[in-house]
N, CA, C and O atoms as a GROMACS GRO file, in nm:
protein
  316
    1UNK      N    1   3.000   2.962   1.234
    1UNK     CA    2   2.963   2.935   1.371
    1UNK      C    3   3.029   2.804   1.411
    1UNK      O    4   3.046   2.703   1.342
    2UNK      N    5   3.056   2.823   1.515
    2UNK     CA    6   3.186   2.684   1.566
    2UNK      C    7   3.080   2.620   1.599
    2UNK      O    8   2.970   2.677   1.605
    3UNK      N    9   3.105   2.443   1.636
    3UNK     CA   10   2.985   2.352   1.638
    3UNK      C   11   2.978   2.387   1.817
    3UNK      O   12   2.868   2.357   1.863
    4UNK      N   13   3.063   2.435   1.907
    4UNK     CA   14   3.022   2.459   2.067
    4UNK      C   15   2.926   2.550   2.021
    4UNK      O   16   2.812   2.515   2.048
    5UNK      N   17   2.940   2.693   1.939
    5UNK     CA   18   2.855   2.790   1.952
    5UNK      C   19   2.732   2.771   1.968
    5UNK      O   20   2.652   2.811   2.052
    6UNK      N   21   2.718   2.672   1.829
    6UNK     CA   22   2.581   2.672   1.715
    6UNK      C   23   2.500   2.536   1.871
    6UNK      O   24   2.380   2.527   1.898
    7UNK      N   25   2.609   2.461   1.935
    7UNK     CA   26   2.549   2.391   1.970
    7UNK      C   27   2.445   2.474   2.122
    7UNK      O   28   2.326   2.473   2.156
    8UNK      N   29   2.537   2.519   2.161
    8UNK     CA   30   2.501   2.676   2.256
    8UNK      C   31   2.373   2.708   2.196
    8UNK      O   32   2.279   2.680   2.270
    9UNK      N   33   2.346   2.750   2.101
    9UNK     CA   34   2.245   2.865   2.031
    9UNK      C   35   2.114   2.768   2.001
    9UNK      O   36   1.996   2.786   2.030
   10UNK      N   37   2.168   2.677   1.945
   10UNK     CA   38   2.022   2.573   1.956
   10UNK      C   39   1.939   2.544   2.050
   10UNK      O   40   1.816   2.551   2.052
   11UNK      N   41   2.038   2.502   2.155
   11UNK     CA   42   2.038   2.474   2.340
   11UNK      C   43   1.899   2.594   2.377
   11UNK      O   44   1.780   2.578   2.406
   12UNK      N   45   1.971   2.689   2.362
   12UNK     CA   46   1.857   2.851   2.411
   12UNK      C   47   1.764   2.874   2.318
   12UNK      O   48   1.658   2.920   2.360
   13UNK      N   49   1.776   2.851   2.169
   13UNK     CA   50   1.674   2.897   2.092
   13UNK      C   51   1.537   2.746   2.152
   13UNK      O   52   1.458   2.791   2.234
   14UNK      N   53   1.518   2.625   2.124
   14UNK     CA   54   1.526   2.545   2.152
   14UNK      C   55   1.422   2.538   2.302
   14UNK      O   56   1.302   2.508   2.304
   15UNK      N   57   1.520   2.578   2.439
   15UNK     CA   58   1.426   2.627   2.511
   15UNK      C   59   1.325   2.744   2.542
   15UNK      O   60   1.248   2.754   2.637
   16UNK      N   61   1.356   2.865   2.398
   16UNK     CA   62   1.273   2.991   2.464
   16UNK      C   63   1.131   2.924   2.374
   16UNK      O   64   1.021   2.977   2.381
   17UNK      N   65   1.157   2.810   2.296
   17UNK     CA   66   1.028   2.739   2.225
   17UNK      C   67   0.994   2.626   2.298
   17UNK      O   68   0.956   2.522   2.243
   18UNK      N   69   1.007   2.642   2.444
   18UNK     CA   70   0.975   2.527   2.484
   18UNK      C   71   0.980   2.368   2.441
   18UNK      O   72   0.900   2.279   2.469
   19UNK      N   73   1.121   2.360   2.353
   19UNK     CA   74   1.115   2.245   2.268
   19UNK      C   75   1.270   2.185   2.323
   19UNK      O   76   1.350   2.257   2.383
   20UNK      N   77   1.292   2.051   2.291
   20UNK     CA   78   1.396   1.969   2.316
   20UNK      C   79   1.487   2.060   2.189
   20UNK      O   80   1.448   2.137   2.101
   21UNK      N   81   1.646   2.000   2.233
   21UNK     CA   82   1.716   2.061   2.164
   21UNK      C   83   1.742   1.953   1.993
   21UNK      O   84   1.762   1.837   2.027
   22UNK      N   85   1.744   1.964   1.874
   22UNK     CA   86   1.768   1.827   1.786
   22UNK      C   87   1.879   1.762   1.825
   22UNK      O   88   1.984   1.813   1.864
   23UNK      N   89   1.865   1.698   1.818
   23UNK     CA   90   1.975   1.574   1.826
   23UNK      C   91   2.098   1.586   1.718
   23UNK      O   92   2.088   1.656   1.618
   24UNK      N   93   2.204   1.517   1.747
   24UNK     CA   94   2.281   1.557   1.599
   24UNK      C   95   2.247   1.506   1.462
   24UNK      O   96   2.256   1.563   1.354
   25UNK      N   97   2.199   1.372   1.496
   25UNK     CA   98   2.128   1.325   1.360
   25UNK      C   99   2.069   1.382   1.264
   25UNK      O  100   2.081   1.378   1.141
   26UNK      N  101   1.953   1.476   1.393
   26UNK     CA  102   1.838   1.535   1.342
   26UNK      C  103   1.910   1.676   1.282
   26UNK      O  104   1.882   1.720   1.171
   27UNK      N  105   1.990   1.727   1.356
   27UNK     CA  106   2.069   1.840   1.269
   27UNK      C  107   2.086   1.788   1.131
   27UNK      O  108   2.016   1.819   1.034
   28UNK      N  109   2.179   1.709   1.131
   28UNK     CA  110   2.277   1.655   1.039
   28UNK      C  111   2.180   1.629   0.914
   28UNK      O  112   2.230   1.651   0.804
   29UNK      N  113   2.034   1.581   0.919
   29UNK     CA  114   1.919   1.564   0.823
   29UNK      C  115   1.896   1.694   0.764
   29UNK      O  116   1.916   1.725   0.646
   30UNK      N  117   1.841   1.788   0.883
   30UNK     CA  118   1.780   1.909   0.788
   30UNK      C  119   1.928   1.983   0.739
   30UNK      O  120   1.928   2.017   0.621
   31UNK      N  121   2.039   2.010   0.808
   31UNK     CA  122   2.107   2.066   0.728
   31UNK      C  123   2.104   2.033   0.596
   31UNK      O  124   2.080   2.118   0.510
   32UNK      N  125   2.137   1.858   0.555
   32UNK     CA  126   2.161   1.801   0.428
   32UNK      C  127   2.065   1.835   0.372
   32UNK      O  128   2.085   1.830   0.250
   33UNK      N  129   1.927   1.882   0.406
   33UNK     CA  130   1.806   1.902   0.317
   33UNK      C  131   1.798   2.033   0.308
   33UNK      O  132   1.713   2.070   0.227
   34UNK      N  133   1.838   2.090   0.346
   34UNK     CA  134   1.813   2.221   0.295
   34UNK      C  135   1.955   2.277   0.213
   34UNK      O  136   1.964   2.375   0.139
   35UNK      N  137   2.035   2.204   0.243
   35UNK     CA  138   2.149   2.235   0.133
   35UNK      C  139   2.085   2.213   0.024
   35UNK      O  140   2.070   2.307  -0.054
   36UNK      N  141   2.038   2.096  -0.004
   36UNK     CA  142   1.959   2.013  -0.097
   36UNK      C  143   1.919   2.129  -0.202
   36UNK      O  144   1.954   2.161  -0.316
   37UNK      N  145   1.800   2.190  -0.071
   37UNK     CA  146   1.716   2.270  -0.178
   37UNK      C  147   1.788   2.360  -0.184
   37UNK      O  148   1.782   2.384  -0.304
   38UNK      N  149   1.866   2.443  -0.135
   38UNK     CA  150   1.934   2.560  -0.168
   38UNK      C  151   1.969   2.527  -0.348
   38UNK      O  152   1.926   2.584  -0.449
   39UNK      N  153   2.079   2.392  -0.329
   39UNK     CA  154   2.134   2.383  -0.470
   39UNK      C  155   2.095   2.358  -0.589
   39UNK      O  156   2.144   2.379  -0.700
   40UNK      N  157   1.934   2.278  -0.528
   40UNK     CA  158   1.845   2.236  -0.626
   40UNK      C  159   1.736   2.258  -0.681
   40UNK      O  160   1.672   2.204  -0.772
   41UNK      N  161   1.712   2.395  -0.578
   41UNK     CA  162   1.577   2.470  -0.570
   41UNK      C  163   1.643   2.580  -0.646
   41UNK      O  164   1.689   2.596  -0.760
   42UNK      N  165   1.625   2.668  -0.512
   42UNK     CA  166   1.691   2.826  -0.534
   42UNK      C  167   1.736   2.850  -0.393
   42UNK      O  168   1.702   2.775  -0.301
   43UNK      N  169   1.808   2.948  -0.378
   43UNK     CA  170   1.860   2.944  -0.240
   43UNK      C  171   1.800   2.999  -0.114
   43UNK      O  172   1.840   2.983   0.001
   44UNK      N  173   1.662   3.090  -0.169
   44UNK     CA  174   1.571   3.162  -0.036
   44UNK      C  175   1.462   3.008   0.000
   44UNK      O  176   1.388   3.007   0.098
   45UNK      N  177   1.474   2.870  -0.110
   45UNK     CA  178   1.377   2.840  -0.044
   45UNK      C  179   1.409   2.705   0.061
   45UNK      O  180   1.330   2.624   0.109
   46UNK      N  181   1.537   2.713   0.072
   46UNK     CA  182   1.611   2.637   0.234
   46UNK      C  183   1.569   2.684   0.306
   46UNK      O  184   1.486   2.599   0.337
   47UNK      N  185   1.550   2.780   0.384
   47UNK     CA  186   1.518   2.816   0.508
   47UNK      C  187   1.358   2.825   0.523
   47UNK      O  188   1.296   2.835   0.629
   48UNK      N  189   1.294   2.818   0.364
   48UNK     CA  190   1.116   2.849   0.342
   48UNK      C  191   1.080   2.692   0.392
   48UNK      O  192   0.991   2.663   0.472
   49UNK      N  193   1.157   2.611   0.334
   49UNK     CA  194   1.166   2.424   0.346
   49UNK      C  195   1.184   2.408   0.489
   49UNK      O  196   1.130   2.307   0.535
   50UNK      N  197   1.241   2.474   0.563
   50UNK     CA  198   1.251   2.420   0.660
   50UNK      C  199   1.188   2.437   0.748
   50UNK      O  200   1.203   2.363   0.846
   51UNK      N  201   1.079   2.558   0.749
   51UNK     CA  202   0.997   2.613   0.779
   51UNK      C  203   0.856   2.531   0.794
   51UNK      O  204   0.780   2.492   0.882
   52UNK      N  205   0.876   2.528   0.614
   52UNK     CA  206   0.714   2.413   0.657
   52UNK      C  207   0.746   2.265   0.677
   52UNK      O  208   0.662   2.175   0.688
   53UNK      N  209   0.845   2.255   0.680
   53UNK     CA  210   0.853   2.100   0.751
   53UNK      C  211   0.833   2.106   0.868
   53UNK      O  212   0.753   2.024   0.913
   54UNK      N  213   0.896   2.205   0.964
   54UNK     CA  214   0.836   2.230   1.077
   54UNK      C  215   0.704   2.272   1.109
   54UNK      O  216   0.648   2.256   1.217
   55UNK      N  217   0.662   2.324   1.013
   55UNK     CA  218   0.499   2.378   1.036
   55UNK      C  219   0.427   2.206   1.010
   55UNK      O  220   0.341   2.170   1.091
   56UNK      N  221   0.462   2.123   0.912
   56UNK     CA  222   0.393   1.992   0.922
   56UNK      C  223   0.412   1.905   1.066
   56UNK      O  224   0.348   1.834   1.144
   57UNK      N  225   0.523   1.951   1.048
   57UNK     CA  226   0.544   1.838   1.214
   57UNK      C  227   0.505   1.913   1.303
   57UNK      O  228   0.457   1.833   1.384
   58UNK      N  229   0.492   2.015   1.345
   58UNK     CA  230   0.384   2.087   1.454
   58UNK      C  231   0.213   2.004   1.447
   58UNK      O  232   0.154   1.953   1.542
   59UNK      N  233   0.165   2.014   1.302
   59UNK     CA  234   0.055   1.982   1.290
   59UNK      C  235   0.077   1.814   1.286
   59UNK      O  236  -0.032   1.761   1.265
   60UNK      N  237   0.168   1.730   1.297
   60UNK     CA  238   0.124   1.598   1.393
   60UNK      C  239   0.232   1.502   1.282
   60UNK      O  240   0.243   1.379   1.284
   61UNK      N  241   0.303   1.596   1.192
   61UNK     CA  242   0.352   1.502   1.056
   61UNK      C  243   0.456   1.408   1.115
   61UNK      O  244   0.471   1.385   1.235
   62UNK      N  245   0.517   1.364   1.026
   62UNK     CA  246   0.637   1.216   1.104
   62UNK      C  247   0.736   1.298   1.029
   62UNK      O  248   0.727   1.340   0.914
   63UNK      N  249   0.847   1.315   1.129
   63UNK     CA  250   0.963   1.459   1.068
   63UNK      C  251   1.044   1.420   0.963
   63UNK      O  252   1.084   1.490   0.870
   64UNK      N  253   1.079   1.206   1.002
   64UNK     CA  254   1.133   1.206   0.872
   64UNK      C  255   1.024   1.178   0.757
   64UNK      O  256   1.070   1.201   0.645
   65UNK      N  257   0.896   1.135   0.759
   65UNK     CA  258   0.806   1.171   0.617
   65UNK      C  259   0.834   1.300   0.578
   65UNK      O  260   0.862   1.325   0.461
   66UNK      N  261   0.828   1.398   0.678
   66UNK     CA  262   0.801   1.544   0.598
   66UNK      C  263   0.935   1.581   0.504
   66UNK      O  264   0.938   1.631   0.392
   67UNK      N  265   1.048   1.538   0.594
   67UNK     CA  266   1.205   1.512   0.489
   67UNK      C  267   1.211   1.447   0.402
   67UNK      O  268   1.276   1.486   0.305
   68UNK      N  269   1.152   1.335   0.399
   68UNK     CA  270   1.136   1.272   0.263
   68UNK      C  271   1.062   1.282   0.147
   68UNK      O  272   1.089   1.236   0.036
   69UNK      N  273   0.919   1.375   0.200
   69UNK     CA  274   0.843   1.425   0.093
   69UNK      C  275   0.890   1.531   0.033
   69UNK      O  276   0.855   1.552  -0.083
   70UNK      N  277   1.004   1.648   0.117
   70UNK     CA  278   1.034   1.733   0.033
   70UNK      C  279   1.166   1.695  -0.047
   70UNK      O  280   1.197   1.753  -0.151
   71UNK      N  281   1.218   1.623  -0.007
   71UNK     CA  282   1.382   1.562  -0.075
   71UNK      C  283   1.310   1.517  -0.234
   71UNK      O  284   1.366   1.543  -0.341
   72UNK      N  285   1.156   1.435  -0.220
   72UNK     CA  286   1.151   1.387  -0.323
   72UNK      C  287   1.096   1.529  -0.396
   72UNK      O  288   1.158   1.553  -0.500
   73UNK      N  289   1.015   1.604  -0.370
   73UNK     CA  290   1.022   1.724  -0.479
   73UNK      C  291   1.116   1.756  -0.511
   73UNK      O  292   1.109   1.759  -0.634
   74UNK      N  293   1.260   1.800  -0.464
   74UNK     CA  294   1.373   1.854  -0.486
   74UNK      C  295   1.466   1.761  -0.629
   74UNK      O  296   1.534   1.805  -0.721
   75UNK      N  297   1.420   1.601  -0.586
   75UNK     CA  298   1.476   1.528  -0.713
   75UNK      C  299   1.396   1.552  -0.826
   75UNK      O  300   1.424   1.554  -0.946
   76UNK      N  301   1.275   1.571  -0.753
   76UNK     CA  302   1.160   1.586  -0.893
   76UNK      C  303   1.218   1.705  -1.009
   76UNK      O  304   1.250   1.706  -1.128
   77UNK      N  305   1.210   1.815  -0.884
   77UNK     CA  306   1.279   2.021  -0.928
   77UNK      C  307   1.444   1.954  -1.022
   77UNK      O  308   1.481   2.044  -1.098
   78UNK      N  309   1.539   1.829  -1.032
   78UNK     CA  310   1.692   1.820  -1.077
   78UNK      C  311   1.612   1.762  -1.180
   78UNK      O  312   1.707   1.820  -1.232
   79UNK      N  313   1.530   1.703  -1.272
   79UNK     CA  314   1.479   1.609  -1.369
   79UNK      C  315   1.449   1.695  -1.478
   79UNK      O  316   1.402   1.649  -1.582
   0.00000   0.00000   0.00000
């Protein structure tokens, strides 16, 4: 997906959730974290990770705590 597309597709997904679109930063975070877990987990549970990070930050979490609490399981899962 070209970055106009993906940036397109966020744009609409984004508003049919009544939500702001991420920022690039904020892309640029969860991508790196869910690569993370893809490589360090297993690979179905990137998209499961990203899931409940969003399900924490719905329920009131701080988005980068919830990134940082799962990054640190993921170093925990390489040990």
């Amino acid at each position: 997906m070209t970055d106009h597309r993906l940036d397109d597709w966020l744009t609409t997904a984004a508003a049919a959730l009544d939500l702001p679109a991420p920022s690039p930063d904020e892309r640029r975070a969860v991508l790196s974290l869910v690569r993370d877990v893809a490589h360090g987990v297993c690979r179905p549970a990137a998209p499961l990770a990203a899931y409940l990070i969003g399900v924490a930050v719905g329920r009131g979490a701080d988005p980068d705590a919830a990134r940082v609490a799962v990054a640190a399981l993921v170093a925990q899962e390489a040990r």
